[in-house]
Residue, then its C-alpha position, 0 to 999 in steps of 0.5 A: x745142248x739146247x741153243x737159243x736166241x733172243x727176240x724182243x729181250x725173251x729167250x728163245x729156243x732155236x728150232x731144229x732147222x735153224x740149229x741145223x742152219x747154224x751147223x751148215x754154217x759153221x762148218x762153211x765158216x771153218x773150211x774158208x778159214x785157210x782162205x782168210x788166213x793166206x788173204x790176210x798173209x798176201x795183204x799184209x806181204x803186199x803193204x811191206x812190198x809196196x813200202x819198198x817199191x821206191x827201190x825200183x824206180x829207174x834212178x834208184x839202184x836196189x841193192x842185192x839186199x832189198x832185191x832179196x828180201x823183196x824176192x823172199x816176200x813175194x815166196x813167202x805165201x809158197x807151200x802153205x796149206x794150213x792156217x797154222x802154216x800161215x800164223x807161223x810165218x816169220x817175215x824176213x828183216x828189211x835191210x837197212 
Protein backbone atom coordinates (compact mmCIF):
# COMPACT_ATOMS: atom_id res chain seq x y z
CA UNK A 1 0.00 0.00 0.00
CA UNK A 2 1.16 3.27 -1.70
CA UNK A 3 1.93 6.07 1.48
CA UNK A 4 2.60 9.68 1.13
CA UNK A 5 3.14 12.72 2.37
CA UNK A 6 2.52 16.36 2.32
CA UNK A 7 4.81 19.11 0.90
CA UNK A 8 3.62 22.65 0.41
CA UNK A 9 -0.39 21.39 0.80
CA UNK A 10 0.51 18.66 -2.33
CA UNK A 11 0.24 15.00 -1.85
CA UNK A 12 3.07 13.42 -2.24
CA UNK A 13 4.18 9.79 -2.71
CA UNK A 14 6.89 8.38 -0.54
CA UNK A 15 9.77 7.08 -2.29
CA UNK A 16 11.24 3.81 -1.44
CA UNK A 17 13.77 4.32 0.75
CA UNK A 18 11.83 6.62 2.95
CA UNK A 19 9.09 3.77 3.17
CA UNK A 20 11.81 1.72 4.10
CA UNK A 21 13.23 4.57 6.59
CA UNK A 22 9.41 4.44 8.02
CA UNK A 23 9.75 0.70 8.36
CA UNK A 24 13.08 0.90 10.25
CA UNK A 25 11.41 2.79 12.48
CA UNK A 26 8.58 1.57 13.41
CA UNK A 27 9.94 -1.51 14.17
CA UNK A 28 12.59 0.32 16.64
CA UNK A 29 9.24 2.19 17.93
CA UNK A 30 7.85 -1.33 18.95
CA UNK A 31 10.83 -2.88 20.53
CA UNK A 32 11.30 0.29 23.05
CA UNK A 33 7.77 0.01 23.66
CA UNK A 34 8.63 -2.36 26.94
CA UNK A 35 10.83 0.24 27.97
CA UNK A 36 8.54 3.02 27.88
CA UNK A 37 5.72 1.08 29.46
CA UNK A 38 8.00 -0.36 32.65
CA UNK A 39 9.65 3.70 32.62
CA UNK A 40 5.99 4.99 32.79
CA UNK A 41 5.23 2.06 35.90
CA UNK A 42 8.99 3.09 37.98
CA UNK A 43 7.37 6.86 37.76
CA UNK A 44 4.37 6.33 38.55
CA UNK A 45 5.62 3.80 41.77
CA UNK A 46 8.01 6.35 42.65
CA UNK A 47 5.28 9.55 43.05
CA UNK A 48 3.16 7.00 45.31
CA UNK A 49 6.15 6.39 47.44
CA UNK A 50 7.73 9.47 47.77
CA UNK A 51 3.94 10.68 48.97
CA UNK A 52 4.49 8.50 51.49
CA UNK A 53 8.32 9.08 52.50
CA UNK A 54 7.17 11.35 55.44
CA UNK A 55 6.47 8.06 57.22
CA UNK A 56 10.24 7.48 57.74
CA UNK A 57 11.06 10.48 59.05
CA UNK A 58 12.92 9.84 62.64
CA UNK A 59 9.92 11.25 64.81
CA UNK A 60 7.18 9.29 62.76
CA UNK A 61 6.87 5.58 63.56
CA UNK A 62 5.62 3.65 60.36
CA UNK A 63 3.30 1.14 61.02
CA UNK A 64 3.67 -2.61 59.85
CA UNK A 65 0.80 -1.35 57.12
CA UNK A 66 2.42 1.53 55.07
CA UNK A 67 6.11 -0.62 55.91
CA UNK A 68 4.33 -3.30 53.72
CA UNK A 69 2.62 -1.35 51.20
CA UNK A 70 5.79 0.67 50.45
CA UNK A 71 7.78 -2.75 50.37
CA UNK A 72 4.79 -4.00 47.70
CA UNK A 73 5.62 -0.71 45.58
CA UNK A 74 9.06 -0.87 45.46
CA UNK A 75 8.48 -5.28 44.09
CA UNK A 76 5.96 -3.94 42.06
CA UNK A 77 8.04 -3.57 38.53
CA UNK A 78 9.55 -7.67 39.71
CA UNK A 79 9.10 -10.06 36.93
CA UNK A 80 7.51 -7.99 34.45
CA UNK A 81 8.65 -8.62 30.98
CA UNK A 82 5.64 -7.50 28.69
CA UNK A 83 4.06 -4.39 28.04
CA UNK A 84 0.98 -6.18 28.65
CA UNK A 85 2.41 -7.42 31.92
CA UNK A 86 2.79 -3.85 32.89
CA UNK A 87 -0.88 -2.38 31.78
CA UNK A 88 -2.12 -5.07 34.18
CA UNK A 89 -0.45 -4.11 37.19
CA UNK A 90 -2.81 -3.27 40.20
CA UNK A 91 -1.12 -1.05 42.77
CA UNK A 92 -1.80 -2.00 46.36
CA UNK A 93 -4.15 0.42 48.63
CA UNK A 94 -2.48 2.92 50.72
CA UNK A 95 -3.66 2.02 54.55
CA UNK A 96 -5.27 4.65 55.99
Amino acid sequence: MARFKMVNNDRIQLTAEEEAQLDADQVIWEAGAFDRAIADLRWQRNSKISITDWHGLSDVTMSAAMTQYRQELRDITAGLTTVEEVKAVVWPSEPA
